[in-house]
C-alpha positions as CSV (number, residue, x, y, z in Angstrom):
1,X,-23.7,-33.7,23.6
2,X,-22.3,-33.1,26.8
3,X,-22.4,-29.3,28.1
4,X,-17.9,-29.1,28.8
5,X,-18.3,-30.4,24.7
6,X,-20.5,-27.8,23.7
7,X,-18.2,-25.3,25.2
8,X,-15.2,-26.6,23.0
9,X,-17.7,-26.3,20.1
10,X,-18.8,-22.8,21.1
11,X,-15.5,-21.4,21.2
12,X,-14.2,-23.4,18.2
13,X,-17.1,-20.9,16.8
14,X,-15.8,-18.1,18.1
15,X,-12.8,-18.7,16.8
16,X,-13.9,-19.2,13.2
17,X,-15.6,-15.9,13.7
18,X,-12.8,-13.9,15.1
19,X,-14.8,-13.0,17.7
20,X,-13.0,-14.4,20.6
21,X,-13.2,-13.9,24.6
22,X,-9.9,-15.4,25.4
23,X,-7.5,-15.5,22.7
24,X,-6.3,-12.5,20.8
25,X,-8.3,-11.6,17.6
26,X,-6.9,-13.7,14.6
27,X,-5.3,-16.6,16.1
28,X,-4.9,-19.7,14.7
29,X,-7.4,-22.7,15.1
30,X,-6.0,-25.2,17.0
31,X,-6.7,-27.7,19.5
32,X,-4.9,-26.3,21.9
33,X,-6.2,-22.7,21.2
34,X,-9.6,-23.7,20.9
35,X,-9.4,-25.5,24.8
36,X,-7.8,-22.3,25.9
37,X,-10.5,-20.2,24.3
38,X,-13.1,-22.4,26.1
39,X,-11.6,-21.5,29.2
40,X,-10.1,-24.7,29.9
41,X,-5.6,-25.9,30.1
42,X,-3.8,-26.3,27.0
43,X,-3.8,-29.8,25.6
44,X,-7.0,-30.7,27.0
45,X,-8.2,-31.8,24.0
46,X,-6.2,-34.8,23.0
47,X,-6.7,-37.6,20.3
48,X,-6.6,-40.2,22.4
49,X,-10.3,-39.6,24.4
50,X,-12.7,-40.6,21.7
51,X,-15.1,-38.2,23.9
52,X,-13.0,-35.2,21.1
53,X,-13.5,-37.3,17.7
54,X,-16.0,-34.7,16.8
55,X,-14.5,-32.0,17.8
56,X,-11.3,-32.5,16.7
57,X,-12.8,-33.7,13.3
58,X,-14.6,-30.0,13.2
59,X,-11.3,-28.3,14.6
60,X,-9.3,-30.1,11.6
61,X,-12.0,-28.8,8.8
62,X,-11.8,-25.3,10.6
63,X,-8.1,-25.2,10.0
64,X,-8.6,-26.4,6.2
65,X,-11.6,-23.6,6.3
66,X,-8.8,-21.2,7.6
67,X,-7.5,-18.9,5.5
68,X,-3.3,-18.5,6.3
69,X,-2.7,-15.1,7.2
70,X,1.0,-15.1,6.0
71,X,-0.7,-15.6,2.4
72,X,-3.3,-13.0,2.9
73,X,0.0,-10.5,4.2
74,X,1.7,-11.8,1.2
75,X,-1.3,-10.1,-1.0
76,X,-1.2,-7.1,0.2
77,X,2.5,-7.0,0.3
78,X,2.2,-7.8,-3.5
79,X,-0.4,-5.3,-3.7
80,X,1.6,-2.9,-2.0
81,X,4.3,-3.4,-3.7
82,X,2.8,-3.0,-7.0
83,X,1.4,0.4,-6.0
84,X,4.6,1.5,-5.6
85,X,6.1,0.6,-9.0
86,X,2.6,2.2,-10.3
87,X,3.7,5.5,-8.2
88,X,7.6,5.5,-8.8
89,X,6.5,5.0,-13.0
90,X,4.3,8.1,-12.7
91,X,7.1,10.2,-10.8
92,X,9.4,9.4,-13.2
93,X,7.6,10.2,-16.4
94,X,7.0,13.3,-14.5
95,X,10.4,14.4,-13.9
96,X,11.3,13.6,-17.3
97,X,8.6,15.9,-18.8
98,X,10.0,18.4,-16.6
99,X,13.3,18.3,-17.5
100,X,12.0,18.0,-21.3
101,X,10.3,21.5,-20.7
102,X,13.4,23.1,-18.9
103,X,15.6,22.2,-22.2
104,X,12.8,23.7,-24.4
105,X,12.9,27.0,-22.4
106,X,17.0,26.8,-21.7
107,X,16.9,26.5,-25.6
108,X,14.3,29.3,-26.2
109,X,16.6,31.5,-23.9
110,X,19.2,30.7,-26.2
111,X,17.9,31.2,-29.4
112,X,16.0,34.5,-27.7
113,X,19.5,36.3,-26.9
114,X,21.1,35.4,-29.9
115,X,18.6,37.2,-31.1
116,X,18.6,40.0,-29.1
117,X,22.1,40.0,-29.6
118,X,21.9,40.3,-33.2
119,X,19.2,43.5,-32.9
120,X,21.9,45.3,-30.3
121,X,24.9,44.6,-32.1
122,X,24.3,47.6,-34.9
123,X,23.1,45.7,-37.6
124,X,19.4,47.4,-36.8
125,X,19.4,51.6,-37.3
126,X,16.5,52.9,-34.5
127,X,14.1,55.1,-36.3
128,X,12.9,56.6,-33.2
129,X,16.4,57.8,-32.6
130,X,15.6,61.9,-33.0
131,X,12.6,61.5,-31.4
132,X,14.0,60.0,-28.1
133,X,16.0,63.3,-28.3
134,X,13.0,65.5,-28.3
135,X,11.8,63.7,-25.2
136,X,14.3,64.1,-23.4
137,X,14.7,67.7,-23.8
138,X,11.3,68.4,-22.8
């Protein structure tokens, strides 16, 4: 193999491992990205030179290898997005317990000054009534 060939094949490797010199992290295998990561012109690498067969045969299972990033953004969005209606469930059944416990005590407040109500309104004689008179005269 010819050394400009082992180049291509080098940075095709780099490429596969993310770990390129050229071209940003995370971009696409292609021919044309693969020439520019070997630090050669964009469409150097054409179909039409049988010196590329290999190469281009090794590009075209790197891009099968490939995973698509749009589909691995569309996990996470998924993911995402299901953490969210996880989240939004638990805030709700929150506020609804809260709002369960504020009718409890609005009712207990209710059902407290009726009674209280009831125990002022005369119905109840205080026995302590004389005695309140002594100490206040004291």
């Amino acid at each position: 193999m010819s050394d400009i060939l082992e180049e291509y094949f080098e940075a095709l490797e780099r490429l596969k491992s993310g770990k390129t010199v050229i071209m940003p992290k995370g971009a696409r295998i292609t021919n044309d990205c693969v020439s520019l990561e070997a630090g050669r012109k964009k469409g150097t690498i054409k179909k039409s030179r049988p010196i590329f067969a290999e190469l281009i045969k090794a590009i075209d299972a790197a891009k099968e290898e490939e995973s698509n990033p749009e589909d691995e953004i569309r996990v996470r969005l998924d993911a995402a997005r299901a953490e969210v209606t996880r989240y939004r469930t638990l805030w709700e059944g929150a506020l609804a317990r809260e709002v369960s416990l504020l009718k409890q005590l609005w009712d207990e407040r209710e059902s407290w000054a009726k009674e209280r109500a009831a125990l002022a309104g005369g119905k109840v004689t205080p026995i302590f009534e004389g005695r309140a008179n002594v100490v206040d005269q004291r």
